[in-house]
N, C-alpha and C positions, 0 to 999 in steps of 0.2 A: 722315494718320491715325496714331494712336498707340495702342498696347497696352503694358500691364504685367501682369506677373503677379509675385507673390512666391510662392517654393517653400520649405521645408521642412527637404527634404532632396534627396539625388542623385537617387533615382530619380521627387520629384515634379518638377525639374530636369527629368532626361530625359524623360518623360509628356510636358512641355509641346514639348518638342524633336520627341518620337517623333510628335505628333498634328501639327505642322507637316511631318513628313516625308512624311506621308500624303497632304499635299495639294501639293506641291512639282513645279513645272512643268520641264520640258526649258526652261533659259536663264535662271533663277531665279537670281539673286544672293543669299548673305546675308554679310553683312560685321556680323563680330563685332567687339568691343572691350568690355575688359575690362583689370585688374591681371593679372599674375603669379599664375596660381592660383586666378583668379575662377571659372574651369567653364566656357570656351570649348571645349574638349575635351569635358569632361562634355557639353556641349547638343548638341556633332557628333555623340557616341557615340549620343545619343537618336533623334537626325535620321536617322542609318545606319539604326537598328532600324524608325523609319516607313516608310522607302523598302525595306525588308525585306533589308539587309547584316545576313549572320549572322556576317561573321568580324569579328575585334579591331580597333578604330580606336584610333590611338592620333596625338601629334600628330605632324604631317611635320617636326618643327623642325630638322632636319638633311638631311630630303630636301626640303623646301620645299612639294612637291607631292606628294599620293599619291590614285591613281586606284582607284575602288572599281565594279564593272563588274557587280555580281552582284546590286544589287537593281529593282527594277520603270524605274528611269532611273538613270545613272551617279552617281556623288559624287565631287568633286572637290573632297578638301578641301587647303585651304594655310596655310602659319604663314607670312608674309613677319619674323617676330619677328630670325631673323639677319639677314637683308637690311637693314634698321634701314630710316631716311630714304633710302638710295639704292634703294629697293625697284623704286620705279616707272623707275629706270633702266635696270631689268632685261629682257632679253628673254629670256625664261623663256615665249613663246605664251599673256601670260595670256588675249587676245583669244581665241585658240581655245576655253577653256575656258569664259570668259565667255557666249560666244554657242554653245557646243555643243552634244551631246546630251543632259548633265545639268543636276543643279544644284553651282553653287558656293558652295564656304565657305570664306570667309577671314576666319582669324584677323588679327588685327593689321593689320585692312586702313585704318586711317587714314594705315599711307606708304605707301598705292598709290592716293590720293584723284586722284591727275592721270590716273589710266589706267582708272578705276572705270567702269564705263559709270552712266547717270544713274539710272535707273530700278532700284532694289534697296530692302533690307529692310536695315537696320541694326538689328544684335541688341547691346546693352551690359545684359554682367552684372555685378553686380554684389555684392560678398562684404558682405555684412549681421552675419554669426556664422559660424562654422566651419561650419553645415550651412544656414544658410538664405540664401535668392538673388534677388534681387530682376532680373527679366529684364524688358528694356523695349523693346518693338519699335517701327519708325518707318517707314515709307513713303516714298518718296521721287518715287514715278512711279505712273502707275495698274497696273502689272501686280503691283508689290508692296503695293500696296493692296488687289486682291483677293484676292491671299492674305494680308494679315493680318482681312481682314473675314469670310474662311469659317475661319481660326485661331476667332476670335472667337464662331463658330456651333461648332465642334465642337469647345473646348476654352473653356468661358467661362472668365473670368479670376475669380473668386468661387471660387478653389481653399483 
């Protein structure tokens, strides 16, 4: 299953992020890709605010990983962006994260595609114009399929 939306601006960006946070499972994978700048961060900061994180998210590209512990289930978001291709060389526990008690987001997860578990939601945004976004979701297993199918009921894509 696949979904699009194109956005606007940031904060109709985050809207579509904030309404998937809402619905966002304990064990939830989403594995973003995007340019330099396309608003893989932007979609996190949305995603923080559905699962109701009120402090600053910004990205881990120095810490890798940074744990977020204060809204309705954890967020665990990651850049693997410095790690490059040796990412999934890494033993960094992404397995703990992966099957934990949150949901995870990984930026720049196409070099961690050998250690991915099968089943996730691939998000690619994509830079259109300085404010508008074109975000395109994709299923890969059935748990990430229903949730881009109740995305689809409580955020239609006719934005």
């Amino acid at each position: 299953m696949m979904l699009t939306y194109h956005t606007r601006s940031v904060d109709e960006t985050q809207a579509v992020a904030k309404a998937l946070g809402a619905i966002v499972q304990p064990g939830d994978l989403l594995c973003l890709t995007g340019d330099l700048g396309a608003g893989k961060t932007t979609f996190t900061q949305g995603l923080a605010r559905g699962l109701g994180v009120e402090e600053p998210v910004s990205s881990p590209t120095f810490t890798i990983i940074k744990e977020y512990d204060e809204g309705r289930i954890p967020l665990y978001h990651m850049d693997i962006y410095r790690l490059g291709e040796s990412a999934a060389e890494e033993d960094l526990g992404f397995d703990e994260y992966f099957f934990g008690e949150g949901v995870s987001v990984v930026e720049w997860a196409e070099w961690l595609q050998e250690v991915l578990p099968e089943d996730r939601l691939q998000v690619t945004v994509h830079n259109l114009t300085p404010t508008d976004r074109e975000i395109s979701f994709a299923a890969t297993g059935p748990r990430a399929e229903a949730r881009l199918k109740e995305l689809e009921k409580t955020c239609p894509t006719s934005r």
